[in-house]
C-alpha positions as CSV (number, residue, x, y, z in Angstrom):
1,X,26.0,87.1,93.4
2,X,26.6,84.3,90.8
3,X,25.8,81.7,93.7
4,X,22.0,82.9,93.2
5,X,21.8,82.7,89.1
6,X,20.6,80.3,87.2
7,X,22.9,80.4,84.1
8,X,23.5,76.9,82.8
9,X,22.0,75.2,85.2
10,X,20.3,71.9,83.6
11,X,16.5,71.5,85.2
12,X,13.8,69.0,84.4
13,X,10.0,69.9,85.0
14,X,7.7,67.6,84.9
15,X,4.2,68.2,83.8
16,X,5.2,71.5,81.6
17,X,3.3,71.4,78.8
18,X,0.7,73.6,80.5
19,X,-0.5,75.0,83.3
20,X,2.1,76.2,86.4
21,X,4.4,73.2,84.5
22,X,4.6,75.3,81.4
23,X,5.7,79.0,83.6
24,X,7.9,77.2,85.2
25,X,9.9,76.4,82.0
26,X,9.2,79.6,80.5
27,X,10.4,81.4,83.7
28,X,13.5,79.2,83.7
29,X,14.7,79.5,80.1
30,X,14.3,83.3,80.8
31,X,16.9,82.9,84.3
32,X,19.3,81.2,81.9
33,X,18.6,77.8,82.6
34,X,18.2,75.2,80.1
35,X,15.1,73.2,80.4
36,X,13.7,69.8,79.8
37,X,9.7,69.9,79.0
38,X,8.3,66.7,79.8
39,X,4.7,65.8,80.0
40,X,2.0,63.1,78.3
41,X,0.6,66.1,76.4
42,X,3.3,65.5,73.3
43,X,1.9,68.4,70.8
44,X,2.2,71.1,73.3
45,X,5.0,69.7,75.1
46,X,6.9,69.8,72.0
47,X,5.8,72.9,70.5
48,X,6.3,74.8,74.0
49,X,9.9,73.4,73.3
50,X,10.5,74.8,70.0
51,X,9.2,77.9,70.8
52,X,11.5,78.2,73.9
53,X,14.3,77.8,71.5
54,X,17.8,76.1,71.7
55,X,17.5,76.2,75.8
56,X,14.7,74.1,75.7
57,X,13.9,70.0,74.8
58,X,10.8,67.9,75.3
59,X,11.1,64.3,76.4
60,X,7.6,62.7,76.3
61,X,6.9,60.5,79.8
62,X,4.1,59.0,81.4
63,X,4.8,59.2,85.5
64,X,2.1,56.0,85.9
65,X,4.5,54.4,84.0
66,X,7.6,53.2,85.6
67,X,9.7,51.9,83.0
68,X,8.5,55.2,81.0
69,X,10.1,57.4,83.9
70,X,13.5,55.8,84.1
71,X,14.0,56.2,80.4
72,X,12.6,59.7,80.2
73,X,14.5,60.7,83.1
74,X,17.6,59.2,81.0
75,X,17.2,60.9,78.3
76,X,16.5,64.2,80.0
77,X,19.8,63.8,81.6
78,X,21.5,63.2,78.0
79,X,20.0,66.2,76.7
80,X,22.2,68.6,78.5
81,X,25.1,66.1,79.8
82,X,23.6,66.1,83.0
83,X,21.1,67.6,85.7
84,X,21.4,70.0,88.3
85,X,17.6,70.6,88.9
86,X,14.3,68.7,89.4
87,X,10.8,70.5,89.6
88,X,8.0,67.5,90.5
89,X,5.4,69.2,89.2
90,X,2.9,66.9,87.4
91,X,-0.2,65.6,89.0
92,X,-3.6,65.0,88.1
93,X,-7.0,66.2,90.3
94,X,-9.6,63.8,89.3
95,X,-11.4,63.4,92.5
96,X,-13.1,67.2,92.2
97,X,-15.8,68.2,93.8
98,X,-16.5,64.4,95.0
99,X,-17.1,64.1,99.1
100,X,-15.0,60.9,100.6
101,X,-17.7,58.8,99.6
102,X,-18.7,59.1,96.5
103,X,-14.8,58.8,95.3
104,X,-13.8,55.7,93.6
105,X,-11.1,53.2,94.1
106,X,-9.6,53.6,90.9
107,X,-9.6,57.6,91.1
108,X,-7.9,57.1,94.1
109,X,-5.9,54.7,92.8
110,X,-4.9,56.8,89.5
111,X,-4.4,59.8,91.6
112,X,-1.9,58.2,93.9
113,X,0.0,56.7,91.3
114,X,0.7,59.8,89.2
115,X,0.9,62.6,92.1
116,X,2.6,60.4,94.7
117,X,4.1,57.0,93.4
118,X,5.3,59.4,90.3
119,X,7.0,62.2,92.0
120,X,9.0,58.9,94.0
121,X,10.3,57.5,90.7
122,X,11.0,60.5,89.0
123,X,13.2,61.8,92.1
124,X,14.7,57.9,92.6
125,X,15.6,58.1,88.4
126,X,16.6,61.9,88.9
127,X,19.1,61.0,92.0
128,X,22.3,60.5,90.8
129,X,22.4,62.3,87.9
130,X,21.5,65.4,90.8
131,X,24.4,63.4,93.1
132,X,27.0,64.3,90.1
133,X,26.1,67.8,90.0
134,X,27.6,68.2,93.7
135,X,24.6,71.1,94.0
136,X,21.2,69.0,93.3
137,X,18.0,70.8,93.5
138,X,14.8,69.5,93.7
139,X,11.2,71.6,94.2
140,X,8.0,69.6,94.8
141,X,4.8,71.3,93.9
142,X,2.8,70.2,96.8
143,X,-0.6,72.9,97.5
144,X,-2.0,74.7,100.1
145,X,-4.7,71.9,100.0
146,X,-3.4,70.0,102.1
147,X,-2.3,72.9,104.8
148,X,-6.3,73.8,105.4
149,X,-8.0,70.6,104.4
150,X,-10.3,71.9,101.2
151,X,-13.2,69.6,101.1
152,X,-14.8,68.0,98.5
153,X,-11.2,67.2,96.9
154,X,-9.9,64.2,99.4
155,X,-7.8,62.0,96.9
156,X,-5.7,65.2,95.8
157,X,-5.2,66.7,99.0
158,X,-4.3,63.2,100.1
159,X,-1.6,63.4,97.7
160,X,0.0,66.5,98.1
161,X,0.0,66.0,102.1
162,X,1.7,62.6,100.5
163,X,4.6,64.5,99.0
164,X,5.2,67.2,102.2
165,X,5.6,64.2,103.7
166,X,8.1,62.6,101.2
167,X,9.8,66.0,101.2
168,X,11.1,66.1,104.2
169,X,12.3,62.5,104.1
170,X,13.7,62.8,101.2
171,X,15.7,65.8,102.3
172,X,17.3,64.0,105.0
173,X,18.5,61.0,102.5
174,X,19.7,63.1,99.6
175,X,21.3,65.7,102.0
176,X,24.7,63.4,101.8
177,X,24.7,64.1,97.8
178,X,24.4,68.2,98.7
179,X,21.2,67.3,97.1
180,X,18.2,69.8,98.8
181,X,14.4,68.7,98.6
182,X,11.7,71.7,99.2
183,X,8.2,72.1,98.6
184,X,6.2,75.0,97.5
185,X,2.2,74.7,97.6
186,X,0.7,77.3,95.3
187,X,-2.7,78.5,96.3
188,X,-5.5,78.2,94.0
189,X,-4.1,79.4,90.6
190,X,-5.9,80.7,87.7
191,X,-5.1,77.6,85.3
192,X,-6.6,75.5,82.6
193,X,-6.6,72.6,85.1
194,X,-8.8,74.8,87.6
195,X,-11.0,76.0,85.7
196,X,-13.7,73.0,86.6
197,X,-13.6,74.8,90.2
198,X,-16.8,76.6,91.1
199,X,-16.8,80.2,91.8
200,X,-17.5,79.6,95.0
201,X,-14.2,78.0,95.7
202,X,-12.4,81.1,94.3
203,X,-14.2,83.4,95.9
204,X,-13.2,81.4,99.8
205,X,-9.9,81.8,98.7
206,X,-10.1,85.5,97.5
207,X,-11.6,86.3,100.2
208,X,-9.0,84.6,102.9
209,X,-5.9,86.0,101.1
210,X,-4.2,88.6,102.9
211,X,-3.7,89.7,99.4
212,X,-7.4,89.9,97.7
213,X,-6.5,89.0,93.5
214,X,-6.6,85.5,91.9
215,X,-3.3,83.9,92.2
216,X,-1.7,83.4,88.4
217,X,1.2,81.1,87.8
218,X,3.8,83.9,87.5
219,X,3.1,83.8,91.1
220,X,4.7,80.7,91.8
221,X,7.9,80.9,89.6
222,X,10.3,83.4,91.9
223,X,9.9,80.7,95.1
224,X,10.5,78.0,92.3
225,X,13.7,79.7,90.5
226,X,15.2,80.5,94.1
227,X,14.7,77.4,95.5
228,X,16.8,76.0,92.5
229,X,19.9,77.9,92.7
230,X,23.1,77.0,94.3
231,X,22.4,80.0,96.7
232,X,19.9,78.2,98.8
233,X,22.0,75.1,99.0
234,X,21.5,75.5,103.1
235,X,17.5,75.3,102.8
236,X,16.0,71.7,102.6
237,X,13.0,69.5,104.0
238,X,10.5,73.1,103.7
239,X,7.1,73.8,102.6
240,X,6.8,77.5,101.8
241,X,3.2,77.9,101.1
242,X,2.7,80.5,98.0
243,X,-1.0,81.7,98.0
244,X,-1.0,85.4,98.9
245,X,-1.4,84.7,102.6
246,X,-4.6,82.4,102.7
247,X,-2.2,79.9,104.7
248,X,0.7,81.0,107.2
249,X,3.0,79.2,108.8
């Protein structure tokens, strides 16, 4: 069924030097996509790029920055004519292992701008070159976070409850471009951005899954490549937690 491939289709990820970001692209250049790494971390951005091959560019941008995201989502789009796809996928942690009081205003600050005010300009910069694709895509990565409450990490899981929320808005107002909005939220995955999380944490969440192994990024990537194919054109405004059953719906 053609409707469910990826061949050709034109995606940027944000966030994709590393981490979830960085199987994502590599799961996507394998579907037949061609890619757009994008991320703050220029080195590895660039050399995940070159190692992908002719399928794959990286466009350095900076989500605090706004006048950085309109240009970087401009020149994604020139890379490949165009964009079909949109995976929101960089975000920052920073508040850690902090109860409510002991986080700062700025961490909250920074947090918010990168994870929520970010993934807004991104998808605003990303809109109409989505629009002229007739079958826009776009995949928030949200977490299971903010489905259970996880202590000791408010400022995050404030931001990903931030962008459910903005999911299913934004579904509604893109719908008219035959644009969809989802979310996935990943369970606690075995990355280089989680590995400041105590073993107690991974152990609560090993324990709770209805499937007991650590969740790894290759986890994620079949909701992800799904989600951005013409074939699920009739899904939109969704969270579909990923996390081996330690939150159902």
């Amino acid at each position: 069924m053609p409707e469910i491939l990826l061949s050709e289709r034109r995606v940027l990820v944000t966030g994709s030097a590393r981490g979830l970001g960085e199987g994502f692209a590599r799961a996507l250049v394998a579907a037949g996509a061609r890619v757009v790494v994008s991320d703050v971390l220029h080195e590895r951005g660039r050399a995940l790029a070159a190692e992908l091959g002719p399928a794959a560019r990286y466009v350095p941008m900076d989500l605090a920055d706004p006048a950085d995201v309109q240009r970087g989502v401009a020149e994604a789009a020139r890379c490949w004519d165009g964009l079909d796809g949109l995976v929101n996928n960089a975000a920052i942690t920073n508040s850690g292992g902090k109860t409510a009081e002991q986080i700062t205003v700025d961490t909250w600050d920074r947090v918010m701008e990168v994870n929520v005010r970010g993934t807004w300009l991104v998808t605003n910069a990303a809109r109409p070159h989505l629009a002229a694709s007739g079958s826009g895509r776009i995949v928030n990565i949200a977490s299971d976070t903010a489905l259970w409450g996880a202590p000791r990490l408010l400022a995050y899981v404030a931001s990903k409850g931030a962008v459910i929320a903005m999911t299913r808005t934004l579904a509604r107002e893109l719908g008219p471009d035959g644009t969809t909005v989802n979310a996935i939220a990943p369970g606690l995955t075995l990355v280089e951005a989680t590995e400041y999380v105590p073993a107690e944490r991974h152990e609560h969440y090993r324990a709770g899954r209805a499937i007991q192994r650590p969740q790894l990024p290759e986890d994620v990537n079949a909701a992800m490549l799904f989600l951005l194919t013409r074939g699920s054109g009739y899904i939109t405004g969704q969270v579909l937690p990923v996390n081996g059953g330690f939150v159902m719906n």
